[in-house]
Phi, psi and omega in degrees: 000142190279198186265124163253150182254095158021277190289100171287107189246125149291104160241131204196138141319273175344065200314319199304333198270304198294326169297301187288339186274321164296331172294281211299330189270000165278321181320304181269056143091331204267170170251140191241115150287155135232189188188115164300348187211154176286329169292230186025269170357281159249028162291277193291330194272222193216145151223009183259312187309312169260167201295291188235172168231171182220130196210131174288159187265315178221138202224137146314142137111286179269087204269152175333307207294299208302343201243025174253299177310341175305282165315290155004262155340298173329310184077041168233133215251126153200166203258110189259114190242122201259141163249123168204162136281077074223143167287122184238150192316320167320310192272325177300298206296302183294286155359297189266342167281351185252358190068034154283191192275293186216155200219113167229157185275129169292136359285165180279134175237139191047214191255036183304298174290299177316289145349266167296338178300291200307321159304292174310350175264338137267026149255012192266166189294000000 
């Protein structure tokens, strides 16, 4: 397997969401941050730092979008996988105009997630 960046940032309100998505993707190996909000996130974390980030599409105050526009500004480039319910044309439109990686649908099921996290994360230098 070639060089990958690890490091995985969560963001989710839903602590329930945020635990499980932290199990599984520590199960294959990856290191997982989390943050209930896209501010936290980018008060505290690093996200120039990770392989990917997995971002709710919708949050109080700072939604998956506000904290891609967020990075943007930023000038900071990392390979964004948006999660939400229900995928909608709508939410689909927005995604690729905003450049995510990927947009998958809640709840997450099977290796769906994993699968794309491990694509994005081999797209970083």
């Amino acid at each position: 397997m070639g060089k990958y960046r690890k490091l995985v940032l969560v963001v989710d309100d839903d602590r329930a969401v945020r635990e499980s998505l932290k199990f599984s993707l520590e199960l294959e190996g990856l290191v997982v941050e989390t943050y209930a909000s896209g501010a936290l996130l980018l008060e505290k974390g690093d996200p120039g730092a990770a392989g990917c980030l997995v971002l709710d599409c919708r949050m109080p105050e700072l939604d998956g979008f506000g904290v891609i526009a967020e990075l943007a500004a930023r000038h900071i480039a990392v390979p964004v996988v948006l999660i939400t319910a229900p995928v909608t044309d709508s939410v689909r439109r927005r995604a690729r105009e905003a450049g995510a990686f990927g947009l998958l649908e809640k709840p997450l099921l099977g290796d769906e997630l994993l699968e794309t996290v491990r694509r994005a994360t081999m797209t970083r230098p």
